[in-house]
N, C-alpha and C positions, 0 to 999 in steps of 0.2 A: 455477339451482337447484344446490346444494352436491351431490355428488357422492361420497356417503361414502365408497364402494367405493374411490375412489382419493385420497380423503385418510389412509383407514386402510393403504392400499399403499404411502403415500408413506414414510407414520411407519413402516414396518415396512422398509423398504429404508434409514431414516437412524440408525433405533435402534443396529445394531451399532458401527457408528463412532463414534456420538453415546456412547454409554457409555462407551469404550476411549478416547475426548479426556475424557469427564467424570473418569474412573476416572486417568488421567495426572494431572490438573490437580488432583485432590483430595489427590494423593500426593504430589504438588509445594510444595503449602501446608504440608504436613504436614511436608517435607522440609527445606523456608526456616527454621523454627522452630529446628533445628540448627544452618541455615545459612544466618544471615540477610541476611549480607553478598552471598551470592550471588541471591539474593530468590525466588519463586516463580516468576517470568518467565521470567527466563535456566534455572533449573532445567527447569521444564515443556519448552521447543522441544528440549532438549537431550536431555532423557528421551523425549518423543515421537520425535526423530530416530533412538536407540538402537531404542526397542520395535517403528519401522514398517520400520526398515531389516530388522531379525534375524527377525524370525514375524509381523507382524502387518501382511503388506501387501498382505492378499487382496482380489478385488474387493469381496466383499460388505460391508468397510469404509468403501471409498471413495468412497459419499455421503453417509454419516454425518460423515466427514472435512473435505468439501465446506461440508457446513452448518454444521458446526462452526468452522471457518475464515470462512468469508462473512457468514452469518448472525448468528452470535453475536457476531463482531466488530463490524460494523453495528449491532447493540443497544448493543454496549458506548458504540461510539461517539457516539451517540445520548446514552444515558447520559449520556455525560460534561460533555453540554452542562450536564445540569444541574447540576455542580456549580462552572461559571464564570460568570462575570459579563460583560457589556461592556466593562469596563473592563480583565479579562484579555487578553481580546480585541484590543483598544485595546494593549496591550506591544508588539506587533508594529509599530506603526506607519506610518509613512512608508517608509524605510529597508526593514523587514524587507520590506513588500511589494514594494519597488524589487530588494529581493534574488531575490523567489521571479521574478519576470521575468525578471532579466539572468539568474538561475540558468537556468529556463526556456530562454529565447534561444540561449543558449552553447550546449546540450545539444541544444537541434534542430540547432542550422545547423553544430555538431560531429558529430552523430549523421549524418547528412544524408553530407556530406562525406568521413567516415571510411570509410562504406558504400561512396561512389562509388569510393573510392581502393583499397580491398580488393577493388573489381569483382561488388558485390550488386545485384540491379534496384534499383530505383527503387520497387516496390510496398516490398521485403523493406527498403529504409531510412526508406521511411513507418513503417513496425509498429516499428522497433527507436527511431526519435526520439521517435514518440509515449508509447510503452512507459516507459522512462526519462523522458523531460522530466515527463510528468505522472503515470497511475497504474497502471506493471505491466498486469499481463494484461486490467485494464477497458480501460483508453485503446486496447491493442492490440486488441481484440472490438468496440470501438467504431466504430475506426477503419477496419476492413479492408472492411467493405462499403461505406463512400463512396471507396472507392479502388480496388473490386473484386479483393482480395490475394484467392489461392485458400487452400486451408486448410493446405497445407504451409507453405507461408509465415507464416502466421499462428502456428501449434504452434511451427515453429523457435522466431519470436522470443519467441511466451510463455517456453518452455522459457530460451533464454538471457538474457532480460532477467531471468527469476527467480531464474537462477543465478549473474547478477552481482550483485542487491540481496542474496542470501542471502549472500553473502562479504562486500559490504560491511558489512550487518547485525552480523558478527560485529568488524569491523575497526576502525569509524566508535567504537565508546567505547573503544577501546584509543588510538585516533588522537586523539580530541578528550580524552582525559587529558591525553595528551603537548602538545598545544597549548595549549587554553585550561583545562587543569587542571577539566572538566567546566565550566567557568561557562554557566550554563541558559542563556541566548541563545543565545549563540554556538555553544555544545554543541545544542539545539534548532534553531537555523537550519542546522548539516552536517549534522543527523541525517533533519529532517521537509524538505528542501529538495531533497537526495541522492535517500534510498534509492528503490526505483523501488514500491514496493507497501503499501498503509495500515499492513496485519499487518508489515511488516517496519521501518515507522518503530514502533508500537508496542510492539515486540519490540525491536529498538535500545533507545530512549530507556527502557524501561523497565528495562535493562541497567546505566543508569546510576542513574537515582534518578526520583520520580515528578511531580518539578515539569519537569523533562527530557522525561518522558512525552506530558504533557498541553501542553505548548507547541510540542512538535515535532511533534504532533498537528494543533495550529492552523496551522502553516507546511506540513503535507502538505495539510490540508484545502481549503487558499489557492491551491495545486497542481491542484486537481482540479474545484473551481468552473473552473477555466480549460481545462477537458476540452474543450466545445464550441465555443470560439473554434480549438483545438490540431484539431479534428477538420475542420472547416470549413477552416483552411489548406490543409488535406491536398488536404481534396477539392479545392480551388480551385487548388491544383497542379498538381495530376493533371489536371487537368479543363480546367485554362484556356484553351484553344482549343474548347471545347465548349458552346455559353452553354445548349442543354437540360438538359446535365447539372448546370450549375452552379446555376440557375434550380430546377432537384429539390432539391439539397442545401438552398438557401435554405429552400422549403416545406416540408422534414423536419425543421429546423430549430425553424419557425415553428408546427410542428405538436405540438412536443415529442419527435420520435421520437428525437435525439440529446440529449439530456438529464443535465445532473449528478443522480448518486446521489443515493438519498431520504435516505439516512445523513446526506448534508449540509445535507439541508434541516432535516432533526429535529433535529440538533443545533445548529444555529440557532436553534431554535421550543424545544429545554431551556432555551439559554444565555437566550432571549429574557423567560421563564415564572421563570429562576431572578434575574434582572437585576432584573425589577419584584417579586419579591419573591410570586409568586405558585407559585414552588417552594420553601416554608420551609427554613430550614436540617436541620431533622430530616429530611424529605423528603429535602433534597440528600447525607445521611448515608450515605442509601439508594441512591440513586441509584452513590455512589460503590462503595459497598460490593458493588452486584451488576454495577458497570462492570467492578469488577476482576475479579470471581470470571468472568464472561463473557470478557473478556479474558485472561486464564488458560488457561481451557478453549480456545478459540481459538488461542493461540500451540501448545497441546500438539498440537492438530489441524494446523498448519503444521509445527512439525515430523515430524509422521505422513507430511506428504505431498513432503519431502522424499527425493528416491531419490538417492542416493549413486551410482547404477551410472552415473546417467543426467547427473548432473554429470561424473562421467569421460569419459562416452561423447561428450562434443558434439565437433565435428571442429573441427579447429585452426583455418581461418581464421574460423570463426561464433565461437569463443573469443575468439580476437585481437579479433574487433570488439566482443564484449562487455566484454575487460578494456580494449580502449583510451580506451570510452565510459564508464566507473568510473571509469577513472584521470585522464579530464577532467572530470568531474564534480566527482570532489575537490579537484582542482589548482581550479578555477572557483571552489567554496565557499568554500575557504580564501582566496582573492585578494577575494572581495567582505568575504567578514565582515570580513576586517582594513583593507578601504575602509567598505564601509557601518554593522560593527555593532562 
């Protein structure tokens, strides 16, 4: 039985934020129209970053922030299936999926490695490989109880794996200018392949232009279907002298409790609905139309929850692991695209 009292609790603890990302993202549209080269996107995270850093970074914001960033993104994403086809889909091909693996691969058994050489446990280089190779702070929540990380470990590496995506975020279309002159593959395979979190390939590529957007989308998305195979290594790491424990993981498994995001299933079941023609193009209009304005709202909520103090504050060797693990990422992206794509 539905439980008003705390659905009306819920909505009253998510309103403040929820307005303050609505109220950025509306101002931002408005802003693009002057400056359109700079688009709503990049404007929104950038305004949000100014307004949550200076006054508006109370707590009674920061579930409104929360849902604004997770939730609305996850709609957008959704969304957006409906306004692709299979055969978009299909762009990626062979190759590009051969890419998001080796990219994948590279980044564990770097990520993995770099940790042991800096002198981190072995829980604290599970959360930062997972984190990276597939998606930011999900992969890392995912991750930590099949490896039993305690919760300081786990905050670290959220904290620094999101202060390495939020740099590259800014860096990755200044960089894929300079290389591939923006060309959407290629610019879509370092942007959706790279960065460590959905909101920050969406926030990139939408920095560049919106076919950029929606393909580096599909190269993150390619990413994060591979959550549960990336989750199951861990544990089978960790664990492999243990056949109870491994035996559990198997059943959690097979039970659904490690599971990819509903975001990717629905966006599977748009592109699915919009493929056979049973999402008309007027319909897919819409679709688009409220992807973005969701999306929007969303990036301004990501920038809200950016803390500037807290990027200064990380201690230098959890830094060093976080920019050495960035800066093979990109070295790795750059060496396949110009093999594979």
């Amino acid at each position: 039985m539905l439980n008003y009292k705390d659905i009306f609790k819920s909505i009253k603890e998510i309103l403040p934020g929820f307005i303050v990302s609505l109220i950025i993202g509306i101002v931002s549209i408005l802003i693009s129209k002057f400056v359109p080269k700079l688009g709503a996107a990049t404007i929104s995270i950038f305004l949000g970053m100014f307004v949550g850093n200076i006054f508006l970074d109370q707590k009674i914001f920061q579930k409104g922030y929360k849902f604004s960033e997770t939730d609305l993104l996850s709609y957008s994403i959704v969304l957006l299936g409906g306004t692709l086809s299979v055969s978009t889909l299909m762009e990626l091909g062979f190759n590009g999926i051969l890419f998001v693996v080796l990219q994948m691969s590279v980044t564990i058994v770097g990520a993995l490695y770099i940790g042991k050489k800096l002198g981190f446990s072995q829980n604290f280089r599970f959360l930062m490989a997972s984190g990276n190779a597939v998606c930011g702070s999900s992969a890392i929540a995912a991750t930590a109880p099949v490896i039993d990380a305690d919760d300081k470990d786990k905050g670290i590496a959220i904290t620094i794996v999101n202060v390495t995506g939020i740099f590259l975020m800014f860096l990755l279309p200044i960089l894929t200018q300079k290389l591939y002159n923006h060309e959407t593959v290629q610019t879509s395979a370092m942007i959706g392949g790279t960065l460590q979190s959905v909101g920050q390939v969406v926030a990139s590529g939408a920095m560049v232009n919106e076919g950029v957007k929606d393909l580096s989308t599909i190269f993150k998305i390619v990413r994060v279907i591979m959550l549960v195979g990336v989750v199951f290594l861990f544990g089978h790491l960790k664990h492999k002298t243990n056949h109870d424990i491994l035996e559990e993981e198997i059943q959690d498994t097979k039970k659904g409790k490690i599971k990819v995001p509903w975001y990717v299933i629905g966006f599977f079941i748009t592109c699915a609905l919009f493929s056979t023609n049973i999402i008309s193009p007027q319909l897919s209009e819409i679709c688009k139309s409220l992807s973005n304005k969701f999306e929007i709202i969303a990036l301004a909520a990501i920038g809200l929850r950016v803390n500037i103090k807290d990027l200064i504050k990380q201690g230098k060797s959890v830094s060093l692991y976080g920019l050495f693990v960035g800066t093979l990422q990109v070295i790795t992206a750059i060496t396949l695209i110009g093999i594979l794509l």
